[in-house]
ZADO-1210 file (C-alpha; in nm, 4 decimals, padded with zeros to 6 digits):
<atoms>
<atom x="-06.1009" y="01.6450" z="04.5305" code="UNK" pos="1"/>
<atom x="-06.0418" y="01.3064" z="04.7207" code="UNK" pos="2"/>
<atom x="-05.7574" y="01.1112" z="04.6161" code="UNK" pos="3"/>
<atom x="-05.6712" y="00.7652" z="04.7276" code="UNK" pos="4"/>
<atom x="-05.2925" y="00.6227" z="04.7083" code="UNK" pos="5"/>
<atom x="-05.3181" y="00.2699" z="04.6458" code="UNK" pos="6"/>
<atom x="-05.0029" y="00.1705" z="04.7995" code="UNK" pos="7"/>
<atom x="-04.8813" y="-00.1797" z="04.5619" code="UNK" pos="8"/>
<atom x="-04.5978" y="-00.2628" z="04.7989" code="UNK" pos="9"/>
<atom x="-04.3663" y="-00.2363" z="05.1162" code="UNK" pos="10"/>
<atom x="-04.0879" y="-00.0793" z="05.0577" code="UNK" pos="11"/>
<atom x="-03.7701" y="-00.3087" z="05.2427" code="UNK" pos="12"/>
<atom x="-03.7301" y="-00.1911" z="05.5645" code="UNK" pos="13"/>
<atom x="-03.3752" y="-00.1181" z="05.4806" code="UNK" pos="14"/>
<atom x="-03.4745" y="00.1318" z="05.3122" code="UNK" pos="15"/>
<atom x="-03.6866" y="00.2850" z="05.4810" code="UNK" pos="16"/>
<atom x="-03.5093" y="00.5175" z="05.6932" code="UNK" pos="17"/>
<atom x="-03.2905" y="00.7464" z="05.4441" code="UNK" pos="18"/>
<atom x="-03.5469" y="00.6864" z="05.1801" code="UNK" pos="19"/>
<atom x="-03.9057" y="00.6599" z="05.3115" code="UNK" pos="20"/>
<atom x="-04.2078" y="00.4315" z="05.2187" code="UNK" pos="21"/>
<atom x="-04.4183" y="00.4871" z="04.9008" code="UNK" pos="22"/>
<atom x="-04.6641" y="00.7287" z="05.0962" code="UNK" pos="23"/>
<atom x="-04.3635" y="00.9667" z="05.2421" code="UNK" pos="24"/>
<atom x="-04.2173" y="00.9237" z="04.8275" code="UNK" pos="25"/>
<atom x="-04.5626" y="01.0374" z="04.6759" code="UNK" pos="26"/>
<atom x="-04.6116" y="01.3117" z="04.9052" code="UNK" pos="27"/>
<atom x="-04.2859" y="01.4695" z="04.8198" code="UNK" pos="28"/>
<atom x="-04.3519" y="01.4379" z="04.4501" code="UNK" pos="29"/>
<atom x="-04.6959" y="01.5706" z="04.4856" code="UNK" pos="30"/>
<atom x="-04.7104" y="01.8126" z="04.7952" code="UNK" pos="31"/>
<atom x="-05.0131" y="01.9841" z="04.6542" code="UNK" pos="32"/>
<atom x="-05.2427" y="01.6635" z="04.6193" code="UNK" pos="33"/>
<atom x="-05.4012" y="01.5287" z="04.9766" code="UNK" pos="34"/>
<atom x="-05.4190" y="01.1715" z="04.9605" code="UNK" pos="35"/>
<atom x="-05.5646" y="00.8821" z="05.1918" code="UNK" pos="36"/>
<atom x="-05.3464" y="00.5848" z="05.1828" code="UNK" pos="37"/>
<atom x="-05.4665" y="00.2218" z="05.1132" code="UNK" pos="38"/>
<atom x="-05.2544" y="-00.0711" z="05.0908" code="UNK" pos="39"/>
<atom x="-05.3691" y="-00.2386" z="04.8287" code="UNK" pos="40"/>
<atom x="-05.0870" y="-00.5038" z="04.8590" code="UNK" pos="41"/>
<atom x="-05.2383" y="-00.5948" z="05.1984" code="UNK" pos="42"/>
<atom x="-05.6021" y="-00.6377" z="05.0750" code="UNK" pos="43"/>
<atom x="-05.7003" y="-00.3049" z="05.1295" code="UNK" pos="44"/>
<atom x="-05.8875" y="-00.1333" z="04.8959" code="UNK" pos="45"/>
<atom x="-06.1494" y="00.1537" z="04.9600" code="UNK" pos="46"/>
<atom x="-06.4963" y="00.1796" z="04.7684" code="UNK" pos="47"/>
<atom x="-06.4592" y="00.3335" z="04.4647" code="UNK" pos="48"/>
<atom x="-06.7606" y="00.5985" z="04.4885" code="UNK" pos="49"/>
<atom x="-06.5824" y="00.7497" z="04.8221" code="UNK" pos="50"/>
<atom x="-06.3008" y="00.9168" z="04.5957" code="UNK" pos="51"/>
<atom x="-06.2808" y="01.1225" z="04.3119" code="UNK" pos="52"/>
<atom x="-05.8847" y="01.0149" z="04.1718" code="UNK" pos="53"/>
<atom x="-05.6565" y="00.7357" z="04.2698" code="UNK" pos="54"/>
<atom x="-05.2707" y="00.6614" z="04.2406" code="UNK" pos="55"/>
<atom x="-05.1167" y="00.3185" z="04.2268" code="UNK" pos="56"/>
<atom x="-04.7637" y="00.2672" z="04.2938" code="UNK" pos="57"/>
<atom x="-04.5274" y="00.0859" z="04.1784" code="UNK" pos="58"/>
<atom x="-04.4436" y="-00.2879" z="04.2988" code="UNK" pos="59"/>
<atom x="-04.1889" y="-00.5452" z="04.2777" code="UNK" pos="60"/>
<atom x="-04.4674" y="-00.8094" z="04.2091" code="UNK" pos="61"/>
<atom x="-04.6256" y="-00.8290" z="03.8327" code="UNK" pos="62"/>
<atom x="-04.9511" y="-00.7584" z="03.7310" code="UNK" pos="63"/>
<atom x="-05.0506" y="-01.0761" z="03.6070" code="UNK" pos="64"/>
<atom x="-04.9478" y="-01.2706" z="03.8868" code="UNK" pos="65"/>
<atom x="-05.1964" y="-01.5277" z="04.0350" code="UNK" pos="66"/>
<atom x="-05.2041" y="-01.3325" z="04.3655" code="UNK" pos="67"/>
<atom x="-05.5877" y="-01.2859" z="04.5600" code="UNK" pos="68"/>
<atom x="-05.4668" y="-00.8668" z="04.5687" code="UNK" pos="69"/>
<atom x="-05.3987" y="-00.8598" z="04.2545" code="UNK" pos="70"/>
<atom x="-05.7125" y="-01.0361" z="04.1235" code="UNK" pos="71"/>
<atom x="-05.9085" y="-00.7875" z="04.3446" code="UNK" pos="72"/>
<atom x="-05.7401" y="-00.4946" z="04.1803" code="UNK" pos="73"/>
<atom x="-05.7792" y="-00.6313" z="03.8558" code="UNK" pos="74"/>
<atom x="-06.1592" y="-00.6022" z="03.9062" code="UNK" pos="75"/>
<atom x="-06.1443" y="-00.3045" z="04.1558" code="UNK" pos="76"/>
<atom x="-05.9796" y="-00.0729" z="03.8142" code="UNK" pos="77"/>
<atom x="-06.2018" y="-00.1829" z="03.6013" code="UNK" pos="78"/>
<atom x="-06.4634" y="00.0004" z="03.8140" code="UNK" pos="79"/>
<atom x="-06.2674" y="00.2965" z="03.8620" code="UNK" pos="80"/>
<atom x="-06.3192" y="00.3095" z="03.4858" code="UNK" pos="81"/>
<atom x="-06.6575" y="00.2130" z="03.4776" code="UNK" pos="82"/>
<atom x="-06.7104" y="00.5216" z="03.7070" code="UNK" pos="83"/>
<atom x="-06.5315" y="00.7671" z="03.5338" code="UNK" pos="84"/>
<atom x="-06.2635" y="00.8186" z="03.8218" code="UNK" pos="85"/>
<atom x="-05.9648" y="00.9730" z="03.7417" code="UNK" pos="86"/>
<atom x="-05.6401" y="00.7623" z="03.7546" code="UNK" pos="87"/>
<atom x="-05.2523" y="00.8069" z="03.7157" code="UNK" pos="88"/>
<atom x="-05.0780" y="00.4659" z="03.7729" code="UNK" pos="89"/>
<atom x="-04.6880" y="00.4314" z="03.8055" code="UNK" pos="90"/>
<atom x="-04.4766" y="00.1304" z="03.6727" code="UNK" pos="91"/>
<atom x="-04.6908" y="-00.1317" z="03.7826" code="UNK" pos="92"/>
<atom x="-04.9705" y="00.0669" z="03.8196" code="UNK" pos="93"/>
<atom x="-04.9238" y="00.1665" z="03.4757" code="UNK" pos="94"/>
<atom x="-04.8634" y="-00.1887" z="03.3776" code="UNK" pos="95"/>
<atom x="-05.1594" y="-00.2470" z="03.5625" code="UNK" pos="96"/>
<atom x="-05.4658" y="-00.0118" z="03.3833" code="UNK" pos="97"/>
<atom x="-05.3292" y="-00.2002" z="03.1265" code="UNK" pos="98"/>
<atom x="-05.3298" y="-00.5313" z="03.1891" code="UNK" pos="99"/>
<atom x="-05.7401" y="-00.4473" z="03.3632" code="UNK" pos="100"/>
<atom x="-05.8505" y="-00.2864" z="03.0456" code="UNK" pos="101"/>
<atom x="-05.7944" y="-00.5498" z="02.7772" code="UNK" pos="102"/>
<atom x="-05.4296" y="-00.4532" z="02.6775" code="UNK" pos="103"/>
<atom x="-05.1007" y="-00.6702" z="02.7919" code="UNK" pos="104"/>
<atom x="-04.8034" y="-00.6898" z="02.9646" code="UNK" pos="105"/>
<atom x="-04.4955" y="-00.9176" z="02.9573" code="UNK" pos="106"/>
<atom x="-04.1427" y="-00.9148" z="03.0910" code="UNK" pos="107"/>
<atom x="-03.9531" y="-00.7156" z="02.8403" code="UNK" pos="108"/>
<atom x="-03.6927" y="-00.8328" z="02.6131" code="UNK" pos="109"/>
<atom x="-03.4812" y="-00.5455" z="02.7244" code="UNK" pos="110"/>
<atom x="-03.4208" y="-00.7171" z="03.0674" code="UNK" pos="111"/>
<atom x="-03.4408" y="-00.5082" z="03.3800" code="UNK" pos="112"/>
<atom x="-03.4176" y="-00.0871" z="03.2902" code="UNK" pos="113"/>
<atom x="-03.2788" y="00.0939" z="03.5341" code="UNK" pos="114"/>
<atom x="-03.0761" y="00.4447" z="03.6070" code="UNK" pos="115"/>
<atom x="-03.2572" y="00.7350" z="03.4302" code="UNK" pos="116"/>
<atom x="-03.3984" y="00.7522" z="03.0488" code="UNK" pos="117"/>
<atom x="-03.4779" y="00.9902" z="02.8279" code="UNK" pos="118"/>
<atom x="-03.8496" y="00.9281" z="02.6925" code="UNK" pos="119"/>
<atom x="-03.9380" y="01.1527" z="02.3482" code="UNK" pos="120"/>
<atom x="-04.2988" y="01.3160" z="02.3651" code="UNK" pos="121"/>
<atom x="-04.5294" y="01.1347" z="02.0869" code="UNK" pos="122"/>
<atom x="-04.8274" y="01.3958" z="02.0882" code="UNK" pos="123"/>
<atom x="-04.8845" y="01.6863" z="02.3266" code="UNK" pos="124"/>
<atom x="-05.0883" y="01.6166" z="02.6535" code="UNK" pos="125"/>
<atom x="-05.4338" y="01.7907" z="02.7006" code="UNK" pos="126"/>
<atom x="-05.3701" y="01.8773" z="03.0454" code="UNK" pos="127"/>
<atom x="-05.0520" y="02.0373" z="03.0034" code="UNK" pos="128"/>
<atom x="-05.0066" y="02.3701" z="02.8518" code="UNK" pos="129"/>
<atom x="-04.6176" y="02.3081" z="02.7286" code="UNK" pos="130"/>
<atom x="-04.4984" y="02.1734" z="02.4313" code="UNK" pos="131"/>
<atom x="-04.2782" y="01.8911" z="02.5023" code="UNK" pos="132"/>
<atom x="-04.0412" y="01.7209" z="02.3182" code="UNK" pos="133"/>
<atom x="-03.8768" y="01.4589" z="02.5689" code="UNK" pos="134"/>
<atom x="-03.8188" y="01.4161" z="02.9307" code="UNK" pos="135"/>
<atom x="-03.6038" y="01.1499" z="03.1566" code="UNK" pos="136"/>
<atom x="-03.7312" y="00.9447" z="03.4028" code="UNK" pos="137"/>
<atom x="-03.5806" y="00.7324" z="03.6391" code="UNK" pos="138"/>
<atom x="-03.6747" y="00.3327" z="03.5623" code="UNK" pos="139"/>
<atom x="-03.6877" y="00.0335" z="03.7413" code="UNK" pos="140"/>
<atom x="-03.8592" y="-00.1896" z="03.5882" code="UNK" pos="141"/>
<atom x="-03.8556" y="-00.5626" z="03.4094" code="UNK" pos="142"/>
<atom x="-04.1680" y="-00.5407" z="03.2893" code="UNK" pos="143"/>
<atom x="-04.3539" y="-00.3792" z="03.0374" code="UNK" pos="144"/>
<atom x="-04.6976" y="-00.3105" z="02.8626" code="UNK" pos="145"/>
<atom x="-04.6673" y="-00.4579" z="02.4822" code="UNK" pos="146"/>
<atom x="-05.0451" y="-00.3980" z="02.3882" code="UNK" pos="147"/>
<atom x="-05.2533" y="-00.0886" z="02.4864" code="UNK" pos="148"/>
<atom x="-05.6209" y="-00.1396" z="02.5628" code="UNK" pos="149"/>
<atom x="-05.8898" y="00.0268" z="02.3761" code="UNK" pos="150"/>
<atom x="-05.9053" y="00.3654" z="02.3149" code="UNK" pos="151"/>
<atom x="-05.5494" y="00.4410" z="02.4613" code="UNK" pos="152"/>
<atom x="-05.2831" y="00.6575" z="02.2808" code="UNK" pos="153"/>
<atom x="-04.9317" y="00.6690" z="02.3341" code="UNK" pos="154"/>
<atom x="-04.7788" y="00.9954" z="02.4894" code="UNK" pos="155"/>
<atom x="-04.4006" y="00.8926" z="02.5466" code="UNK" pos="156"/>
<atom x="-04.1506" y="00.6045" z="02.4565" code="UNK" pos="157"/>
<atom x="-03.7885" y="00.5413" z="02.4250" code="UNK" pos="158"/>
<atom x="-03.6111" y="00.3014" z="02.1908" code="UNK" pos="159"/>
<atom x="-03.6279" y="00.0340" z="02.5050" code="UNK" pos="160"/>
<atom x="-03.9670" y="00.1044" z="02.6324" code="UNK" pos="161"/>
<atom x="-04.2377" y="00.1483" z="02.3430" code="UNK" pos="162"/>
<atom x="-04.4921" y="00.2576" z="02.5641" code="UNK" pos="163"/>
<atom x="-04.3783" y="00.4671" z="02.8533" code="UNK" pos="164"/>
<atom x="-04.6567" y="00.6871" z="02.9167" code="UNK" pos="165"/>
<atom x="-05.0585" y="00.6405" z="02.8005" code="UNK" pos="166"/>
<atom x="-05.3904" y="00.7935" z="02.8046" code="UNK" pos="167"/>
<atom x="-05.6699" y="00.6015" z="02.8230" code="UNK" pos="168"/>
<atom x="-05.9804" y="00.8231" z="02.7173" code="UNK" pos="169"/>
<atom x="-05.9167" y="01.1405" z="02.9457" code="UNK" pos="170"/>
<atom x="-05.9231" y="01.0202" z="03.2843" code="UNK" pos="171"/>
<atom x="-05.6670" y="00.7555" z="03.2702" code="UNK" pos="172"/>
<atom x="-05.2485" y="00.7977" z="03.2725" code="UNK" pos="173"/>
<atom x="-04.9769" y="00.5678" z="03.2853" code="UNK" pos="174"/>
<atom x="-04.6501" y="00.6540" z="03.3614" code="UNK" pos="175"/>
<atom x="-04.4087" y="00.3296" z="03.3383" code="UNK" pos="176"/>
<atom x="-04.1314" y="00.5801" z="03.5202" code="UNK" pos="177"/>
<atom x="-04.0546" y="00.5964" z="03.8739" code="UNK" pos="178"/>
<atom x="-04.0885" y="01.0144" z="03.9106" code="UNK" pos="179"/>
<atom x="-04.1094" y="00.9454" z="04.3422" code="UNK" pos="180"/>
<atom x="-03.7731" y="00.8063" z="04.3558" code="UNK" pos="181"/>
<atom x="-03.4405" y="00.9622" z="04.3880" code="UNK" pos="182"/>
<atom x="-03.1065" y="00.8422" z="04.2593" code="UNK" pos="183"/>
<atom x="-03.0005" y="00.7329" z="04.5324" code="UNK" pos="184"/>
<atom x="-03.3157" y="00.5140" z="04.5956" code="UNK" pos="185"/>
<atom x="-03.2878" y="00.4056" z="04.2640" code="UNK" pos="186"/>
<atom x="-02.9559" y="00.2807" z="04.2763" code="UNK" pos="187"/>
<atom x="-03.0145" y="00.1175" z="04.6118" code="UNK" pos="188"/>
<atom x="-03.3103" y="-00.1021" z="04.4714" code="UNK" pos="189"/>
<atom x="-03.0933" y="-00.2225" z="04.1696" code="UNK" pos="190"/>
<atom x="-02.7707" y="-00.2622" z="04.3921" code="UNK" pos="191"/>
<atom x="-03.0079" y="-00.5147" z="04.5963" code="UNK" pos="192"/>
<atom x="-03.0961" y="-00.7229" z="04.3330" code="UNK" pos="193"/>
<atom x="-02.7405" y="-00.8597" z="04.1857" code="UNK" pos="194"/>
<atom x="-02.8825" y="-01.1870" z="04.1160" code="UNK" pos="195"/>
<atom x="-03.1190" y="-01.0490" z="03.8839" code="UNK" pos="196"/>
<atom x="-02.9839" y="-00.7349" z="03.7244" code="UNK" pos="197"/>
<atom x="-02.6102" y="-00.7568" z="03.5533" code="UNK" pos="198"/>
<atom x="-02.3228" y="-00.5816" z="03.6703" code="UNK" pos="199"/>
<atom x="-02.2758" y="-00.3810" z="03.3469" code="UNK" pos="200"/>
<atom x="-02.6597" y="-00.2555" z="03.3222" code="UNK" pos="201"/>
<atom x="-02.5713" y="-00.1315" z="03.6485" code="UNK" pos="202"/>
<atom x="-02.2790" y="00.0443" z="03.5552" code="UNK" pos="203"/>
<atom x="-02.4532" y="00.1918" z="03.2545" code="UNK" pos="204"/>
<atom x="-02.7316" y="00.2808" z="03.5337" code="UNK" pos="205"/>
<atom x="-02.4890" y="00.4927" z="03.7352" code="UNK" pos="206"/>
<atom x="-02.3747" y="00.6791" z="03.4219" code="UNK" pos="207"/>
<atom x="-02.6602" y="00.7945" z="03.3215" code="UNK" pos="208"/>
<atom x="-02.7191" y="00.9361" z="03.6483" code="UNK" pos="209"/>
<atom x="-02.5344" y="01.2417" z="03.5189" code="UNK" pos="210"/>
<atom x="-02.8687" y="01.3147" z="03.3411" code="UNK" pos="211"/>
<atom x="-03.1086" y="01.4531" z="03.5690" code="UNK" pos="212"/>
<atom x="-03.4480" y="01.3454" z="03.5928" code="UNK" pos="213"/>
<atom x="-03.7280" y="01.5625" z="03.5387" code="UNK" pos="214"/>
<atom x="-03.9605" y="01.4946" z="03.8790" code="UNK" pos="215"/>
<atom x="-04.0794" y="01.8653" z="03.8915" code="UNK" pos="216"/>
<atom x="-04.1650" y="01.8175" z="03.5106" code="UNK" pos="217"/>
<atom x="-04.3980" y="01.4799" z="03.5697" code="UNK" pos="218"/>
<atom x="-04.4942" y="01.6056" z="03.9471" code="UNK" pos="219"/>
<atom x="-04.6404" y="01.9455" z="03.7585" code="UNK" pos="220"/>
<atom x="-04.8244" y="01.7022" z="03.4472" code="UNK" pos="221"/>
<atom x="-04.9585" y="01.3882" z="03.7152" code="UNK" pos="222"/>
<atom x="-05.0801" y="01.7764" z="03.9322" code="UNK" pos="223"/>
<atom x="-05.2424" y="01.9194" z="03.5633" code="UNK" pos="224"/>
<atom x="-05.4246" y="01.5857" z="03.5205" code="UNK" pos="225"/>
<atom x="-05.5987" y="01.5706" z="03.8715" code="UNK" pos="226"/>
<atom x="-05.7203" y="01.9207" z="03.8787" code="UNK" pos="227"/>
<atom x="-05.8159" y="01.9577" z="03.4502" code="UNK" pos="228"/>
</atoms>
């Protein structure tokens, strides 16, 4: 299979060293998936018909922004749709099949969630031969899909995110969780970003860090959907 990693963003250079960029993050959560990277954020998007699956990452911008990249993946998922492709997208790439396929997506009420959450399993997943009943995820996010398109179904949610994971048909997933980041990434994002993010969501943040989050867990479903 050919996968394509439609990269959404830069991550701050920063940053970069102890943590990586989003390609160096992706390949650690999914060593066994070979992926070609595209920058989608910098106009650069392959043709759909030369790959068989795409990611999209996550990104600090929001999916309904009046942004030429963002218009052009608007239209450029709607073909990956049209085509059948298989596709897992991640916080705003989640937000993103969304907001392409006739649902919506809005800041949230909540405000910014961050640190890790624990999301409760709505109805089993196809591809994935365990019975679930939750797992956490770490979250950064201010944003949120608030209407599904057609034909979706929601997998996972938590009292502050309704719709944290989605199907749409069987070649579509959304994941509104960060499962590439570590804590310590996590955490370094949110510490950046004072202005926006309260000083007691933060501290709640770093307590629920005593929670681990379940990467393997989402690294072995995101694997089960590419290769089902």
């Amino acid at each position: 299979m050919k996968v394509a990693l439609i990269v959404c963003d830069h991550v701050k250079n920063e940053f970069t060293e102890e943590h990586g960029d989003y390609p160096m993050m992706f390949r650690r959560l999914l060593p066994e998936i070979e992926m070609d990277d595209w920058y989608g954020c910098d106009g650069e998007l392959p043709e759909v018909e030369a790959y068989d699956q795409f990611i999209y990452t996550g990104s600090k911008h929001s999916v309904y922004e009046d942004i030429q990249w963002i218009r052009d993946l608007t239209s450029f998922t709607q073909k990956v749709c049209d085509q059948n492709k298989k596709l897992v997208g991640i916080c705003f790439g989640h937000q993103m099949i969304a907001h392409a396929l006739g649902g919506k997506v809005k800041k949230s009420d909540q405000g910014y969630l961050i640190g890790v959450h624990q999301f409760k399993v709505k109805q089993q997943m196809a591809f994935n031969n365990q019975k679930l009943t939750s797992f956490n995820a770490l979250m950064l996010c201010q944003d949120q899909v608030v209407e599904l398109p057609p034909g979706s179904k929601v997998l996972a949610n938590s009292p502050q995110c309704p719709i944290g994971m989605f199907t749409v048909g069987s070649r579509i997933l959304g994941i509104q969780g960060h499962p590439e980041f570590t804590k310590a990434y996590n955490q370094a994002v949110f510490e950046s970003r004072p202005d926006k993010i309260d000083q007691g969501r933060m501290i709640e943040a770093k307590e629920s860090f005593i929670k681990e989050a379940d990467a393997n867990l989402l690294s072995t479903l995101i694997t089960s959907f590419f290769i089902t």
